[in-house]
C-alpha positions in Angstrom: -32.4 -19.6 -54.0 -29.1 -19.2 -52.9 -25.9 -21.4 -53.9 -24.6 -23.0 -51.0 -21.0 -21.7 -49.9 -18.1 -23.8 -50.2 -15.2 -22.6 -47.4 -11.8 -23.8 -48.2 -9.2 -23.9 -45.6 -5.3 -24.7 -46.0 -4.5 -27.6 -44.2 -2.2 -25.6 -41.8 -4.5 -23.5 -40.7 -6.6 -26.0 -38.5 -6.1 -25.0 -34.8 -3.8 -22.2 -35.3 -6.3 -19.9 -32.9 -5.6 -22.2 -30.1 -1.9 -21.2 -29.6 -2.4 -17.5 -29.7 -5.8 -17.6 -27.2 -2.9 -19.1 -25.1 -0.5 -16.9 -25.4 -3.1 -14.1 -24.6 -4.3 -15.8 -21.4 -0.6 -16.3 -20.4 -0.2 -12.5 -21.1 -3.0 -11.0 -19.5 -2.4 -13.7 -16.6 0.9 -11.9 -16.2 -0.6 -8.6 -16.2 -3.0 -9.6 -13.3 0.0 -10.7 -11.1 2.2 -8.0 -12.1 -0.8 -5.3 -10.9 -0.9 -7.8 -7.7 2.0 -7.2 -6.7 2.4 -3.4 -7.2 -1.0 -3.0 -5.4 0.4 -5.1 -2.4 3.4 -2.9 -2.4 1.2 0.5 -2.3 -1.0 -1.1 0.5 1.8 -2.1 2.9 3.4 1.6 2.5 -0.4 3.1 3.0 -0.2 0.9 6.0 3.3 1.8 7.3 2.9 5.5 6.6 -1.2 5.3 8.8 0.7 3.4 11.5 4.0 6.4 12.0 0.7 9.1 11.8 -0.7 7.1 14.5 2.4 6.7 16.7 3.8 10.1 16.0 0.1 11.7 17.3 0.2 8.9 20.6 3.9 10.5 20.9 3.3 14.1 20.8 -0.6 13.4 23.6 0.6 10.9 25.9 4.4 10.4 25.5 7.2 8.1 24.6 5.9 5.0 26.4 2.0 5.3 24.8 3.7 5.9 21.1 5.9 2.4 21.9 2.3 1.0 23.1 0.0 2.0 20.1 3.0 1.0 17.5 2.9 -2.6 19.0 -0.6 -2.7 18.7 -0.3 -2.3 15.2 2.1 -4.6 14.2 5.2 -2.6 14.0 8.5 -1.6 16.1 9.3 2.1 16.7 12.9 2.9 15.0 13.4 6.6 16.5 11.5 8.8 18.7 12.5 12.5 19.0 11.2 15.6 20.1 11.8 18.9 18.5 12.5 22.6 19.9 9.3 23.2 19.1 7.4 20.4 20.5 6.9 18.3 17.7 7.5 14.6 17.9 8.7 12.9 15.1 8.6 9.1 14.5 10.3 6.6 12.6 8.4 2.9 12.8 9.1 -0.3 11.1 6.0 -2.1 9.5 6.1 -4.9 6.5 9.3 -4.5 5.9 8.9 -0.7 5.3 10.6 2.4 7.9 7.7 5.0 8.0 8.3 8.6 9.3 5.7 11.3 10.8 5.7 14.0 13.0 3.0 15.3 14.9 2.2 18.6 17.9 -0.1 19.2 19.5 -1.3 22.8 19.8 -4.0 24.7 21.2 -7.6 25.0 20.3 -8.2 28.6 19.5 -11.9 28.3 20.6 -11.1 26.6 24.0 -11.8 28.7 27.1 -8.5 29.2 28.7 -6.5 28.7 25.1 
């Protein structure tokens, strides 16, 4: 048969967990908003960056007017719209907050009768 254990505890020592589970949960709460935020930031340049693709390719097919069009549709303001020597079209649009750049051609499909 076994003795039974006696645990002695100093009388400072009562509740002492409860501050640093705290101070964890404030620190890890921190670490979830910090990570919010930088993944919010990396999202609205994904989507700045997608939408000057998008305008710079409706620039280069269609022209000044359809690039202006297809920006507005997604939320943003074209900046700049110029056209190179060599036929490239190159963007600047405003979305979020953020100036985006692309530039986009169009060229022929090798396999295309005519081409």
């Amino acid at each position: 048969m076994r003795a039974p254990r006696c645990v002695v505890r100093a009388r400072g020592e009562r509740g002492s967990a409860t501050p640093l589970l705290l101070a964890l949960v404030a620190v890890v709460l921190l670490g979830v908003a910090g990570a919010s935020r930088v993944g919010d930031a990396a999202v609205r340049r994904a989507r700045a960056d997608a939408t000057a693709d998008v305008v710079a390719l409706a620039g280069a097919t269609a022209g000044e007017t359809s690039a202006a069009e297809v920006a507005h549709r997604n939320r943003a303001s074209v900046a700049e719209v110029r056209t190179r020597r060599d036929g490239a079209v190159e963007v600047e649009v405003q979305r979020d907050g953020l100036l985006a750049r692309a530039a986009a051609r169009v060229v022929a499909d090798p396999h295309e009768p005519g081409a």
